[in-house]
C-alpha positions as CSV (number, residue, x, y, z in Angstrom):
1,X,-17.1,-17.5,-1.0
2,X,-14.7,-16.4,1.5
3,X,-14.2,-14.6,4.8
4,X,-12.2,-11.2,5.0
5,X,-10.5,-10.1,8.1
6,X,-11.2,-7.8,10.2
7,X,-9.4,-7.6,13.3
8,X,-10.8,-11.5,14.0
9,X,-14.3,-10.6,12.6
10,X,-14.3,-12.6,9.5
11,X,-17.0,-11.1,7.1
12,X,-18.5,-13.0,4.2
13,X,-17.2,-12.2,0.9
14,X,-18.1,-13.3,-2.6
15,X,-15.8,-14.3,-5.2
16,X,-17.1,-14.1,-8.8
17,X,-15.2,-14.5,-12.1
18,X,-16.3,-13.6,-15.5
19,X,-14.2,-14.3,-18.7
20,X,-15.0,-11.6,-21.5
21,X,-13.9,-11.5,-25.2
22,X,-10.4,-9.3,-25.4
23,X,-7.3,-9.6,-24.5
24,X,-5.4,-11.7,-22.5
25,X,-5.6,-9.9,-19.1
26,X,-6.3,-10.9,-15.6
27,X,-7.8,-7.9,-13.2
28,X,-8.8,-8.2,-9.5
29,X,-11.1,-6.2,-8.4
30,X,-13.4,-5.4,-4.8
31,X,-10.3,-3.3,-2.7
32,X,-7.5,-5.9,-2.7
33,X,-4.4,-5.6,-1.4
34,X,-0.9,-6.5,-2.6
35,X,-1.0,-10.3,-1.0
36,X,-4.6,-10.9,-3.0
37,X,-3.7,-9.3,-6.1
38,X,-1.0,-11.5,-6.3
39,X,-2.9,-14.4,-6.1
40,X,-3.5,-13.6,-10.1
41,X,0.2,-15.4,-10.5
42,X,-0.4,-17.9,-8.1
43,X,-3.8,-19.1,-9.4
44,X,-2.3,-19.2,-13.4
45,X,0.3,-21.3,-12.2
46,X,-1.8,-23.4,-10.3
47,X,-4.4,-24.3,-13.1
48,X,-1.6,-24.7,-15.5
49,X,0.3,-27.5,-13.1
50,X,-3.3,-28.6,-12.4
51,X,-3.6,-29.6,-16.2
52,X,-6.2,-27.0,-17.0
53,X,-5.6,-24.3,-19.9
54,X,-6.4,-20.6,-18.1
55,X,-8.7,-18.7,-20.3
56,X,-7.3,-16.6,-23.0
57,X,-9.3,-14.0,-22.9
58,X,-10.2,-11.2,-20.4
59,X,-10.8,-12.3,-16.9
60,X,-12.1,-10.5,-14.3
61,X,-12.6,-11.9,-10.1
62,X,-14.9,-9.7,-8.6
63,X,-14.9,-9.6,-4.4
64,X,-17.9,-8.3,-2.8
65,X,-18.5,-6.0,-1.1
66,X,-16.0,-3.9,-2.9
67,X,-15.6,-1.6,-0.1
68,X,-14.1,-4.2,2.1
69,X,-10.4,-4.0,2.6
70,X,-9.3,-7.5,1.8
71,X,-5.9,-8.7,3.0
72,X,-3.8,-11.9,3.1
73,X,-3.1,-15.3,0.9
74,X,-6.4,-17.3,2.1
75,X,-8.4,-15.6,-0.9
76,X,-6.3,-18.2,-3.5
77,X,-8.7,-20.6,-3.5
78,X,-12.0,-19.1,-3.7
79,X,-10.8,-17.3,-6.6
80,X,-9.4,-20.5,-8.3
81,X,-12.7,-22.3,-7.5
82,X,-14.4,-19.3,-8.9
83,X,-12.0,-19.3,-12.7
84,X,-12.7,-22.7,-12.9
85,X,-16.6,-22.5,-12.3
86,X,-16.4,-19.8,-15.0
87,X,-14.7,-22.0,-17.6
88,X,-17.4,-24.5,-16.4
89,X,-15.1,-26.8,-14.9
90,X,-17.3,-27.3,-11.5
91,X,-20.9,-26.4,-11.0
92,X,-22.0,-23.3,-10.1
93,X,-23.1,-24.5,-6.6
94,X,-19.8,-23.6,-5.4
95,X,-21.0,-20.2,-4.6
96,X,-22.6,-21.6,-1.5
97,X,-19.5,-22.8,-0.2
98,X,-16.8,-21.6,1.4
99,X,-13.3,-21.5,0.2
100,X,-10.3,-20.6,2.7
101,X,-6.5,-21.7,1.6
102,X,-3.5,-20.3,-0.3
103,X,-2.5,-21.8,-3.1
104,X,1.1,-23.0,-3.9
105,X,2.2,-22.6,-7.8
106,X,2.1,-27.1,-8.5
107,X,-1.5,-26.6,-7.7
108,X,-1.2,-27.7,-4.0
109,X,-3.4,-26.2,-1.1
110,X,-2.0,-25.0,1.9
111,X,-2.5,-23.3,5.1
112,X,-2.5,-19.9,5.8
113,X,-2.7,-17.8,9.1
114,X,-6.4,-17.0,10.3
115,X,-8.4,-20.3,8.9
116,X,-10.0,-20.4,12.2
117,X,-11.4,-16.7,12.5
118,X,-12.5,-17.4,8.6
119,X,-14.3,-20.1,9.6
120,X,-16.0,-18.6,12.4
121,X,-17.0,-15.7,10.0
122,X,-18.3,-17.9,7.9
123,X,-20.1,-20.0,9.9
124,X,-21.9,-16.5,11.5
125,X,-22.8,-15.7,7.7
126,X,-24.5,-19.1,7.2
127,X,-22.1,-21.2,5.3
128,X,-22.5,-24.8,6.4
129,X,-19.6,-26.2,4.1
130,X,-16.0,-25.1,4.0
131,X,-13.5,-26.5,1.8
132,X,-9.5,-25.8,3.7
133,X,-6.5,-27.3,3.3
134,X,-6.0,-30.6,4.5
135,X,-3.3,-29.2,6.6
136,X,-5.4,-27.5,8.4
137,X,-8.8,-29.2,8.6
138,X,-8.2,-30.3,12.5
139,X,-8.2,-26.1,13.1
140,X,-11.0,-25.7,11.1
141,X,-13.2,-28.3,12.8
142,X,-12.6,-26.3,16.1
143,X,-15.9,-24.3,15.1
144,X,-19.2,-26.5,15.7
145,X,-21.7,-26.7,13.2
146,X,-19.5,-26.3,10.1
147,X,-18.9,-29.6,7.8
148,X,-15.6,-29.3,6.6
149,X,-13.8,-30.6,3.5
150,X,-10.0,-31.1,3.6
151,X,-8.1,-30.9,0.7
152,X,-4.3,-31.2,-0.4
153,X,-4.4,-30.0,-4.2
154,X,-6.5,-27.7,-6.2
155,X,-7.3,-30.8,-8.5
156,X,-8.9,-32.7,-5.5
157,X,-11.2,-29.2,-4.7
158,X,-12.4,-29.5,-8.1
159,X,-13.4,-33.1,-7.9
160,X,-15.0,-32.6,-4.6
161,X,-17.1,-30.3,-6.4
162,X,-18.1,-32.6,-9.3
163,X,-18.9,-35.2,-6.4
164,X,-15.5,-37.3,-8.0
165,X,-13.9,-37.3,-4.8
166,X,-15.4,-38.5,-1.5
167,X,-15.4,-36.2,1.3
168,X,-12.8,-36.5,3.7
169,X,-13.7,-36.8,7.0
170,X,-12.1,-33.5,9.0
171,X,-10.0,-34.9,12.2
172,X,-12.1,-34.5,15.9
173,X,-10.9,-31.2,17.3
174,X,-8.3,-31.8,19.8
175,X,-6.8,-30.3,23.0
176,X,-3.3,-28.7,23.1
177,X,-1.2,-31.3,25.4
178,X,-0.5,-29.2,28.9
179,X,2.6,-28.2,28.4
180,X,5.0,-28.5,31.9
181,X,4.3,-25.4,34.1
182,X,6.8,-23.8,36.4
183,X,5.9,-25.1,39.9
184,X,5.1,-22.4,42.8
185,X,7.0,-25.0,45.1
186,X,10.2,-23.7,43.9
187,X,9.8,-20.1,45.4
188,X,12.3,-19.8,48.5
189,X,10.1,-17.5,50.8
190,X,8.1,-14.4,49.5
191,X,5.1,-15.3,52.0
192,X,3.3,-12.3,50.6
193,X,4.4,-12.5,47.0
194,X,2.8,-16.2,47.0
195,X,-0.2,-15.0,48.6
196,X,-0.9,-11.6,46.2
197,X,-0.3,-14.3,43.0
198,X,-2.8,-16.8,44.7
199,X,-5.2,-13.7,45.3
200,X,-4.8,-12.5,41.8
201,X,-5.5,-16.1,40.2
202,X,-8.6,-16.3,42.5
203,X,-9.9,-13.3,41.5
204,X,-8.3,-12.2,37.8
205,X,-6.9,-9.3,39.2
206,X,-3.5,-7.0,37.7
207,X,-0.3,-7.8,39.6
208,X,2.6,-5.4,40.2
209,X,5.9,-6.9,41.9
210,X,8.7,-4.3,43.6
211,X,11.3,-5.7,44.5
212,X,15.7,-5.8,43.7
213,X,16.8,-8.0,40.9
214,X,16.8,-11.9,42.1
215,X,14.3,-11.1,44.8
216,X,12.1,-13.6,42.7
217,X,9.7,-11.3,41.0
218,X,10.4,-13.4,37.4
219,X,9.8,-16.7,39.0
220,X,6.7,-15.4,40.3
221,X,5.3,-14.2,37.8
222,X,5.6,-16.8,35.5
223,X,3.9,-19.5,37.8
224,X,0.9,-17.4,37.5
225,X,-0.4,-19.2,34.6
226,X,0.1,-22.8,36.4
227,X,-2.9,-22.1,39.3
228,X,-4.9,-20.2,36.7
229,X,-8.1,-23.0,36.0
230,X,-8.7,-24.1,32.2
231,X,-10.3,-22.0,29.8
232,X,-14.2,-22.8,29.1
233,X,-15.5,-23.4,25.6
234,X,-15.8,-19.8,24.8
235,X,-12.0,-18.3,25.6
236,X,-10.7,-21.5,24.6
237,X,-12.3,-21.1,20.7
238,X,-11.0,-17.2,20.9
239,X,-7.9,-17.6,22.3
240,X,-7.0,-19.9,19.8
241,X,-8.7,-17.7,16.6
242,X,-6.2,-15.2,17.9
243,X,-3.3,-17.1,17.7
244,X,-4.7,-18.4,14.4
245,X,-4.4,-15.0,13.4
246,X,-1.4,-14.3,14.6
247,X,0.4,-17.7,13.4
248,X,1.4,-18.7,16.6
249,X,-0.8,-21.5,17.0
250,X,0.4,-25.3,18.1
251,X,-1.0,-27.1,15.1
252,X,-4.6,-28.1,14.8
253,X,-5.4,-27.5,18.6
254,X,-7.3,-25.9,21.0
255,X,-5.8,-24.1,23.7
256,X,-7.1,-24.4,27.2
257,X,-4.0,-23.8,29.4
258,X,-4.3,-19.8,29.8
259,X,-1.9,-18.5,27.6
260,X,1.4,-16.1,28.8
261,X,3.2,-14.1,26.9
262,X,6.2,-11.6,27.8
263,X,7.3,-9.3,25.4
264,X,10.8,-7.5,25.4
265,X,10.9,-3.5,27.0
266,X,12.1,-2.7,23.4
267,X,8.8,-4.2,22.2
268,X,7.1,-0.7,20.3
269,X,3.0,0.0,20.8
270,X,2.5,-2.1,17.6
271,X,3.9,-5.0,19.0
272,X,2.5,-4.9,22.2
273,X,-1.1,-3.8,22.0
274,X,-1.4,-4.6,17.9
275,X,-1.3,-3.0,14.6
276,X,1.3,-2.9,11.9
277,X,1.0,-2.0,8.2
278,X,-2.5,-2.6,6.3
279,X,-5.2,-3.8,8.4
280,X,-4.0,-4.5,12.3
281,X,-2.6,-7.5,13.7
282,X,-3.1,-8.7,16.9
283,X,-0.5,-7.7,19.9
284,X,0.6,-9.6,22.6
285,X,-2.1,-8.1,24.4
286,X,-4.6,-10.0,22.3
287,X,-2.3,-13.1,22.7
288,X,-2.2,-13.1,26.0
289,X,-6.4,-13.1,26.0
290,X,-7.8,-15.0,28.8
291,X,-4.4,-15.5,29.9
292,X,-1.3,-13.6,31.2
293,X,0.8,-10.5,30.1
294,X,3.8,-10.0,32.2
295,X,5.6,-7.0,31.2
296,X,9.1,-7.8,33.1
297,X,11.0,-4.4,33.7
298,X,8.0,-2.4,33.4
299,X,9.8,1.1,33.8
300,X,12.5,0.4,30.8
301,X,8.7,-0.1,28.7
302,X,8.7,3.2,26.8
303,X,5.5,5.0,28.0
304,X,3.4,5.1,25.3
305,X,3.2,1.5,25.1
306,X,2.5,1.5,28.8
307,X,-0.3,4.2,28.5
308,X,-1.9,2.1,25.2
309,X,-2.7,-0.8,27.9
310,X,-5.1,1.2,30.2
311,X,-8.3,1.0,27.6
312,X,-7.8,-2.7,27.3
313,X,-7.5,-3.1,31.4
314,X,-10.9,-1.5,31.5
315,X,-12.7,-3.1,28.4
316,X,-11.4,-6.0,27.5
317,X,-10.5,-5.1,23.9
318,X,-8.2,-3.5,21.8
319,X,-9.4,-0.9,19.3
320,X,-6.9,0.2,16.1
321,X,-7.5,2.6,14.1
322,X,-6.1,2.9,10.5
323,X,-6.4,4.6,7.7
324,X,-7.9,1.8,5.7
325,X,-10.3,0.4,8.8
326,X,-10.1,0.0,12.4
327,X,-10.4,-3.4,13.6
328,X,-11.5,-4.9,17.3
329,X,-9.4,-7.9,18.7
330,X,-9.8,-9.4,21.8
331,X,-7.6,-8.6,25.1
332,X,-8.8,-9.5,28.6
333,X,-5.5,-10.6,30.4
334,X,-4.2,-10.5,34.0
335,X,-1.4,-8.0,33.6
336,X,1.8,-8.7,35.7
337,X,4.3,-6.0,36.0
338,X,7.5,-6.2,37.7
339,X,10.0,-3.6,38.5
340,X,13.2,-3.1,40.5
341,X,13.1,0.2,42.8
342,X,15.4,1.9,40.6
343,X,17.9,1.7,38.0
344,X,20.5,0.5,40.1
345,X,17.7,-2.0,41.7
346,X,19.6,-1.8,45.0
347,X,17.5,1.0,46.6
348,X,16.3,0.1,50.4
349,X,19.2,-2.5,50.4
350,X,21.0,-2.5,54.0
351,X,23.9,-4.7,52.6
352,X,27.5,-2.6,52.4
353,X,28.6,-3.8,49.2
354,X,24.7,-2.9,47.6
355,X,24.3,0.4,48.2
356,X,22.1,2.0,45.9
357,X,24.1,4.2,43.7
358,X,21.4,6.5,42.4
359,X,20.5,10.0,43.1
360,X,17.4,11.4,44.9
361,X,16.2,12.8,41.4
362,X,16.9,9.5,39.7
363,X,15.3,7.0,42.1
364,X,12.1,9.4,42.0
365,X,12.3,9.6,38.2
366,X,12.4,6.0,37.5
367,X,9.1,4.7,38.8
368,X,7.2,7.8,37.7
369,X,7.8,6.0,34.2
370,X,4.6,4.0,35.6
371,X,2.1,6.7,35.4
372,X,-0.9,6.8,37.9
373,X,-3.4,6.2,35.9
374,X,-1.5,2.9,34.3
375,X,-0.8,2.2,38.1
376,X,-4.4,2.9,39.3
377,X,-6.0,-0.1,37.2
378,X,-3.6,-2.4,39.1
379,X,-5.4,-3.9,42.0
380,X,-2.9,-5.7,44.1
381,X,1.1,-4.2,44.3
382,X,3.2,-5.5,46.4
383,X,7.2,-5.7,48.0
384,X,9.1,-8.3,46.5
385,X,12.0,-8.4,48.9
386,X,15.1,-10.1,49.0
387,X,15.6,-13.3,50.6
388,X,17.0,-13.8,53.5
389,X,21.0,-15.4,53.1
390,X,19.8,-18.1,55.7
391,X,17.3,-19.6,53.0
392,X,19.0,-19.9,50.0
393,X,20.9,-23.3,50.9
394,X,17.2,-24.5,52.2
395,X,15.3,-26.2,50.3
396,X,11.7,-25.2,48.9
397,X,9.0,-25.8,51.6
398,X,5.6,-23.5,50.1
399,X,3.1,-25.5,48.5
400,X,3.0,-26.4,45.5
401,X,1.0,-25.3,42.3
402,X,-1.5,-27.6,42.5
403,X,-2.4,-27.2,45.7
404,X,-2.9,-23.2,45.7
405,X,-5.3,-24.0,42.2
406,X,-7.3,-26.0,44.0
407,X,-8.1,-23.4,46.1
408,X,-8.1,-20.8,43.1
409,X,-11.0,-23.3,41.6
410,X,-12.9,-23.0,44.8
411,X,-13.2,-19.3,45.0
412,X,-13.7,-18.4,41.3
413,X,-16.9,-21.1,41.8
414,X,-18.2,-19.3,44.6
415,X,-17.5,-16.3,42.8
416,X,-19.8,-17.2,39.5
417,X,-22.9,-19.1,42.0
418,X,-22.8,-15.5,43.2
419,X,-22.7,-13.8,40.7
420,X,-24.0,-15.5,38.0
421,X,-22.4,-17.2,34.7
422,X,-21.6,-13.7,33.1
423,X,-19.0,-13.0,35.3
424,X,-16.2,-15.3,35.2
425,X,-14.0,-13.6,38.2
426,X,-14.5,-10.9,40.9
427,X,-12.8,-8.7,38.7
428,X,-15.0,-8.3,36.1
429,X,-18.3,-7.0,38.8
430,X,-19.9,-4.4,37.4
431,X,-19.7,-1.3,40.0
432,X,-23.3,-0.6,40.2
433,X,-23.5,-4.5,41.2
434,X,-20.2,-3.9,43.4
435,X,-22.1,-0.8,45.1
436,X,-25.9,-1.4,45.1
437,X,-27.2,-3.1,48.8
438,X,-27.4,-6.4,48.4
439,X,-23.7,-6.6,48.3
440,X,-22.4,-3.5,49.8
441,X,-20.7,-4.0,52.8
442,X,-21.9,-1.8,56.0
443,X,-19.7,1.5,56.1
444,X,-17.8,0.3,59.3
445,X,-16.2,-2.9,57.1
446,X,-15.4,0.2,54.5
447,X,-14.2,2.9,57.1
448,X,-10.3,2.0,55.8
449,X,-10.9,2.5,52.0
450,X,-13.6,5.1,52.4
451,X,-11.1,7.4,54.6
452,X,-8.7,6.4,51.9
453,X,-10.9,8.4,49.4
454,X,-11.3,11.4,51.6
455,X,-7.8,11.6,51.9
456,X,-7.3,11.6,48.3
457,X,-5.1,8.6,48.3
458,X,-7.6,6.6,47.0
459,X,-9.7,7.5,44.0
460,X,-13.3,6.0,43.1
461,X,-11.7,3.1,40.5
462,X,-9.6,2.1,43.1
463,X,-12.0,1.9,45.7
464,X,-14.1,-0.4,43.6
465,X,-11.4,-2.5,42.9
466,X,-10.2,-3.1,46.1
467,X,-13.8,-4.1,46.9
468,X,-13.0,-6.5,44.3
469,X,-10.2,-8.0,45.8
470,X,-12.1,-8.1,49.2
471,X,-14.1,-10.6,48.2
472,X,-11.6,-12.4,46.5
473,X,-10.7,-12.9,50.0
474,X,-13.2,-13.5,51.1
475,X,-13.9,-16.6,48.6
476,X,-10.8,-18.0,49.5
477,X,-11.6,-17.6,53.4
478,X,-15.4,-19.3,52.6
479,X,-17.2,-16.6,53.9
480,X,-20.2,-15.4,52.4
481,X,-19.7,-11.2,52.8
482,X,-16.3,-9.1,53.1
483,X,-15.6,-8.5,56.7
484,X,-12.9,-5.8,58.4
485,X,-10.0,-8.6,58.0
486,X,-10.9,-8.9,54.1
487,X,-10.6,-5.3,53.9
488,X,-7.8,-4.7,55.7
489,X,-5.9,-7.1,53.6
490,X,-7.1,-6.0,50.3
491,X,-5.6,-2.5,51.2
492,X,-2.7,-4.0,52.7
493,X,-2.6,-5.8,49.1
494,X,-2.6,-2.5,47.4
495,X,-0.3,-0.3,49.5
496,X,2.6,-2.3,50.1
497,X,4.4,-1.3,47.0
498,X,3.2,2.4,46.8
499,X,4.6,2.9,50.3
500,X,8.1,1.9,48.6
């Protein structure tokens, strides 16, 4: 058995082979693609260098369900384990065990991307023994309640099988080392910058920074990610299946630090959201799950890859639809985006030798790029300004990271004994919840944001989410309900930028 992917929903798959009187001929059936059909080469070579003699006759593999699209190198060794058990090499008990690994032509097993997601499907489908590449036995003992069986060569698989070979013990799942983090100590100034990224780590809200190039909107953004808390159990295991997935995983590790990522403006939709040839692959968005996506230069971002983020910003996931399947992957991130105030990026400046050089038409034209809508779904946008000439030569005197996620730890706490363990952040209330009377503020707290709506500048999404951010702040502050200040500061929070 094996585990196609879907997305990262790994579904079961059986591998059966049949040798038949005729000619010499190998066939793979049950929807393969390219990378499994050429594991027909690979496995020949593999027995041969293994010291077995491949049938000489007709051979057929078999994967069901045939109409599964399967995909990738991990099949090799469930349809080697399945040749040999048809030349009655091993028993025929293999077929309740799972097989995930790609084969190299001297018979040696080796990793492949997605183990961990193969695992997980298998483990949802029943399986309770997995045989994987030694190489990458510490990954698959991330999943609980799987035994698994490490091995280097496709020689050793077979004489686990035949009970020859004692089982190796799979490594204990380990945590990725915390890797150094940019400390929020060395910002110079930005007073509300500091305090709309402390707000948005308290509360897992979207960011956007305006300000001129060198104002610090970059350094900003990337010590997001530092007062962010650890990931529990459950984004820690996803989070890492993606970047199993993906190939970007650290070794055998899980990953606890909220990931960050930062794609390029030239990045296209594919690369950003997910999806490529065959079945899709996950994006940076799904990278960046539980984590950060800071999309630096946000109006150079050509728009349909801006406009492909707003489904994930309300639901958490990515759907891709292709012709051969669609697939789901995972994408709840704190998007950060950062833009100058123009091309020229010197717009608002009051320095001679700075003067923004762009016309009416073009200033107005750049920021449009951001389209309502995407803009809408951000809940705190603010002025990054430049700092003052009088504090460059000073030295940094903010707090530092750890400090502000102490704080951040505080508030999300509060947050989930209010709201219970389903929601992990004020961000994710469900409106109904947000609105119903138990936690509605009186209409005289609301006057600001509900005069906002009647004015139109406001629209009901963004009235609930800066009811979000209100008691953000108010879980900072230690309060129990949002008062006038909280509200006042959660529109000040959203206005700032949309005013420039």
């Amino acid at each position: 058995m094996c585990a196609a992917l879907v997305g990262l929903e790994g579904h079961l798959v059986s591998v059966e082979a049949h040798v038949s009187p005729g000619l010499v001929h190998w066939v793979v059936v049950g929807l393969p693609d390219a990378g499994v059909l050429e594991a027909r080469d690979r496995v020949r070579s593999a027995l041969v260098a293994s010291g077995w003699t491949p049938p000489q006759a007709r051979l057929t593999v078999n994967l069901s369900p045939a109409g599964l699209p399967k995909s990738g190198t991990t099949f090799d060794l469930a349809v080697a384990v399945a040749v040999l058990a048809a030349m009655g090499e091993v028993p025929e008990g293999v077929a309740r065990v799972g097989h995930v690994g790609e084969l190299g032509l001297d018979g040696s097993v080796r990793a492949a991307p997605g183990v961990l997601p193969a695992v997980l499907g298998l483990r949802r489908a029943g399986v309770r023994d997995v045989v994987v590449p030694a190489a990458a036995a510490g990954e698959a003992a991330l999943v609980p309640g799987v035994r698994v069986h490490g091995v280097a060569t496709l020689r050793e698989a077979a004489l686990l099988h035949r009970g020859g070979l004692p089982a190796r013990r799979a490594p204990e799942p380990v945590t990725a080392p915390s890797a150094s983090q940019p400390d929020l100590r060395d910002v110079v100034g930005q007073p509300v910058g500091r305090r709309a990224l402390e707000v948005c780590a308290a509360g897992g809200h979207h960011l956007f920074l305006l300000g001129p190039p060198g104002s610090g909107k970059t350094m900003l953004a990337s010590r997001l990610p530092g007062i962010l808390p650890d990931l529990d159990d459950e984004d820690a295991l996803t989070a890492t299946a993606v970047h199993s997935l993906a190939g970007t995983l650290p070794g055998p590790v899980l990953l606890r630090r909220p990931p960050f990522e930062d794609p390029h403006h030239t990045a296209s939709v594919a690369a950003v959201v997910g999806g490529g040839s065959g079945l899709p692959r996950p994006g940076a968005a799904s990278r960046a799950h539980a984590g950060v996506l800071f999309l630096d230069e946000s109006p150079e971002f050509r728009k349909g890859v801006l406009d492909a983020l707003r489904q994930p910003l309300e639901q958490g996931v990515v759907e891709v639809q292709r012709a051969r399947g669609s697939a789901r992957l995972p994408a709840r991130f704190q998007l950060v985006l950062a833009a100058n105030p123009c091309p020229c990026g010197h717009a608002g400046s009051t320095v001679r030798d700075l003067r923004c050089t762009c016309t009416p038409q073009t200033r107005r034209g750049y920021l449009s790029r951001l389209s309502g809508p995407l803009l809408d779904r951000i809940d705190v946008q603010v002025d990054v300004p430049p700092v003052a000439v009088g504090r460059w030569a000073a030295a940094a005197d903010g707090e530092g990271s750890d400090v502000v996620a102490r704080r951040v730890r505080g508030a999300r706490a509060a947050a989930v004994g209010r709201w219970g363990g389903a929601v992990r952040s004020n961000s994710q209330i469900p409106s109904p919840v947000l609105r119903s009377a138990r936690y509605r503020p009186s209409r005289a707290v609301l006057a600001p944001l509900l005069a906002g709506v009647e004015r139109g500048s406001l629209t009901a999404r963004g009235f609930d989410r800066l009811l979000r951010v209100a008691w953000t702040l108010t879980d900072l502050a230690g309060r129990d309900r949002p008062g006038e200040d909280e509200v006042a500061e959660a529109l000040t929070l959203r206005t700032t930028a949309g005013a420039a």
